[in-house]
C-alpha positions in Angstrom: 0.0 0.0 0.0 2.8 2.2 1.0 4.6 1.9 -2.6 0.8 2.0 -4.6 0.5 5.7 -2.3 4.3 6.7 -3.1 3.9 6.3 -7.0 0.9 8.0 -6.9 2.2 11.1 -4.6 5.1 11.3 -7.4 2.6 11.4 -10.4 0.3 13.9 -9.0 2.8 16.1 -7.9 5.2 16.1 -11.1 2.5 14.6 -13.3 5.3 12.0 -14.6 3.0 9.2 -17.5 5.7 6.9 -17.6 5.3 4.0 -15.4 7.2 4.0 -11.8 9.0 1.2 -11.1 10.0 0.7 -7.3 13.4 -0.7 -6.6 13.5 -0.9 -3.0 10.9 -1.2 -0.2 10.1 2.3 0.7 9.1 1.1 4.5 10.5 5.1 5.1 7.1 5.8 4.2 5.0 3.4 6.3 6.8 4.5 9.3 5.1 7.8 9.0 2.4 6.6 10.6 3.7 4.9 13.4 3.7 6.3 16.8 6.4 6.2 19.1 6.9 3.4 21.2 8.6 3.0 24.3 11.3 0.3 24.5 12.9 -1.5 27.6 15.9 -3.1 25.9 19.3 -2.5 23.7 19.2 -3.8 20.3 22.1 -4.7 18.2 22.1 -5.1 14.7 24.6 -6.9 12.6 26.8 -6.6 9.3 27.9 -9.3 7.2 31.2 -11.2 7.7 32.9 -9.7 4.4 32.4 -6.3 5.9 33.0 -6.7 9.5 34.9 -9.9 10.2 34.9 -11.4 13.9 31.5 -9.4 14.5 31.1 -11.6 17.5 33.7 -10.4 19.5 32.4 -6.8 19.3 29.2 -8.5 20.3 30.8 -10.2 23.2 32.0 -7.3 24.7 28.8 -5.0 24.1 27.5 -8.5 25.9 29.4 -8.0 28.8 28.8 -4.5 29.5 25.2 -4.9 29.2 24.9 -8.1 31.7 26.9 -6.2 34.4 24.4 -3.1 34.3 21.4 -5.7 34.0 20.1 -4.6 30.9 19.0 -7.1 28.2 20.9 -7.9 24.5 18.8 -8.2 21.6 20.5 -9.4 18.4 19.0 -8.3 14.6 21.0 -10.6 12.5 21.8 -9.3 8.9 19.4 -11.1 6.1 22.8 -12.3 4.4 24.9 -13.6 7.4 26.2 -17.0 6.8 26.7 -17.5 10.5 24.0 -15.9 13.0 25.3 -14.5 16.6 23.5 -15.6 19.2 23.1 -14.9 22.8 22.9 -17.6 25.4 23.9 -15.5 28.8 27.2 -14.5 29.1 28.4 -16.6 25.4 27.9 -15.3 22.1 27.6 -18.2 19.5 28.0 -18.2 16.1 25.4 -20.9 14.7 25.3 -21.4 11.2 22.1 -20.1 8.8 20.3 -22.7 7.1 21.0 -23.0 3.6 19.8 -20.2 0.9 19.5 -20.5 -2.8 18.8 -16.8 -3.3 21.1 -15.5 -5.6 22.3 -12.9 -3.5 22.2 -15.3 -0.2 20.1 -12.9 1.9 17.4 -14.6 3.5 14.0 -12.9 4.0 10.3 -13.9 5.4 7.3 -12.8 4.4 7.5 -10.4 8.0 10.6 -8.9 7.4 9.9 -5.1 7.1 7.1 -5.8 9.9 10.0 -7.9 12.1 12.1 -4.9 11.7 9.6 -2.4 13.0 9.1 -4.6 16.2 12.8 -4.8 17.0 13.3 -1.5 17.1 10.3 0.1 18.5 11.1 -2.4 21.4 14.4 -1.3 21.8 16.0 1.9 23.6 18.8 1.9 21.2 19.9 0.6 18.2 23.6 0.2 17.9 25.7 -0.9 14.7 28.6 -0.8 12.7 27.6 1.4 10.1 24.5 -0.1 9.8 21.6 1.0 7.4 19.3 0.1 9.9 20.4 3.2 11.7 17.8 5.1 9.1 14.9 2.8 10.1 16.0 3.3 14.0 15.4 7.1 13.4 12.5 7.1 11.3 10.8 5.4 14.0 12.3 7.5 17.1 14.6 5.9 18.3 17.9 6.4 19.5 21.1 5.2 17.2 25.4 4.6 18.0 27.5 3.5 15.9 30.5 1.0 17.4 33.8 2.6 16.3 37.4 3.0 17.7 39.3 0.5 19.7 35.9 -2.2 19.6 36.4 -2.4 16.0 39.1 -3.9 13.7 41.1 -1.0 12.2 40.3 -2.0 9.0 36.4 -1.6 9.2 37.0 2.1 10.8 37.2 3.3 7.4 33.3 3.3 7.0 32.6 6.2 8.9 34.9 8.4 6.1 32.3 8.1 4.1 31.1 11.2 3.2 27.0 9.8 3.1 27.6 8.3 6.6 29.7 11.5 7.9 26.1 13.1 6.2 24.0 11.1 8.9 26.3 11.1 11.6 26.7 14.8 11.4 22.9 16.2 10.6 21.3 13.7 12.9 23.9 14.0 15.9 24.9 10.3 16.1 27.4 9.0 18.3 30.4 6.9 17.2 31.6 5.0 20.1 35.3 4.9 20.7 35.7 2.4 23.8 34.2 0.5 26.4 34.2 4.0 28.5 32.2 5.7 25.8 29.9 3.0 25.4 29.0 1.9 29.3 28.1 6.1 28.8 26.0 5.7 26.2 24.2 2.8 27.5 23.2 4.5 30.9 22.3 8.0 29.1 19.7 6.4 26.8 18.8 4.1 29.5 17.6 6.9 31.6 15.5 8.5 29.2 13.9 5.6 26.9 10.6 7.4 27.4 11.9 10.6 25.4 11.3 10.7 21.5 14.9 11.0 19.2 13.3 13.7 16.5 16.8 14.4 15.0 15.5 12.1 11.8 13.3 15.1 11.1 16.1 17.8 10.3 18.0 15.0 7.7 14.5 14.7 5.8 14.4 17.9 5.6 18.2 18.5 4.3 18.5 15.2 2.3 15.4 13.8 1.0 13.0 16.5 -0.6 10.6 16.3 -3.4 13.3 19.0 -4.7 16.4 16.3 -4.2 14.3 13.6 -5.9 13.2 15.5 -8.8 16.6 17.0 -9.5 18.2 12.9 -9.2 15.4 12.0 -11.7 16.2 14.6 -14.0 20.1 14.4 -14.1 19.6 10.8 -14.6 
């Protein structure tokens, strides 16, 4: 419905006859409509082993710091994973996915955009490594950290040069966590105020995504 409403916001405003063709889920535009929702535990989301290899220890030590403040670890595995991380207590497992004969390996249910929504407006904060899930995190009011610095191997630090994710990080105040000091912070300032709204998604729409931006993308193209 979301995608039928987008096409149909596009033609009436720039009266474009061609057929629209879609080539991502816009789930952006379903979250408009969806309220915010308190959340009582720390989510985690993952990369892919090519990107960020030994995930799990990062995991492990996020683990750690959240068991000894007594706050729960959710994990969001990514759709193309070969291994998921698991949490069982103090150990983080690696168990292996089932087979997938997608051709790009990912792996996704018919309740995946709906799955994400839940994980996140259960959580308090969404943390990643460069994760785009940081985008669905603040389109639905939540708060977002990226894992940097000394958690991460020095060779997946290069990801936040990026001039889009310096974009993000910049115009939507997002943390990059450095160490284990910066993150037991972070964890005990979102903590304290899960009930409180993170609105900063608003001024990046309003910088990066406007009818204006789209049009002038469509017509360079």
């Amino acid at each position: 419905t979301a995608i039928k409403e987008y096409k149909q916001l596009i033609q009436n405003i720039y009266g474009f006859s061609n057929k629209l063709y879609t080539a991502c889920p816009l789930q952006f535009y379903d979250y408009q409509s969806k309220s915010f929702r308190q959340g009582n535990s720390i989510l985690y989301a993952t990369s892919v082993e090519r990107l960020v290899p030994k995930e799990e220890l990062v995991v492990a030590k996020i683990n750690n710091l959240c068991n000894s403040l007594g706050i729960e670890l959710r994990i969001r595995n990514h759709p193309q994973r070969k291994s998921l991380i698991t949490i069982d207590g103090l150990k983080v497992r690696l168990v292996p996915r089932p087979v997938n004969k997608s051709r790009d390996g990912a792996s996704f249910g018919d309740d995946f955009y709906s799955e994400i929504k839940a994980s996140i407006q259960d959580s308090i904060v969404v943390y990643s490594i460069a994760s785009t899930i940081a985008l669905d995190a603040l389109a639905l009011g939540k708060n977002v950290a990226f894992i940097g610095g000394d958690l991460i191997p020095k060779e997946v630090q290069k990801y936040y040069g990026y001039s889009h994710l310096r974009r993000l990080i910049d115009l939507c105040d997002i943390q990059v966590i450095k160490n284990l000091e910066d993150l037991e912070e972070s964890l005990n300032h979102y903590y304290a105020r899960k009930n409180i709204p993170n609105n900063s998604i608003d001024n990046y729409m309003n910088v990066n995504c406007s009818f204006a931006d789209i049009a002038c993308l469509i017509t360079n193209d």
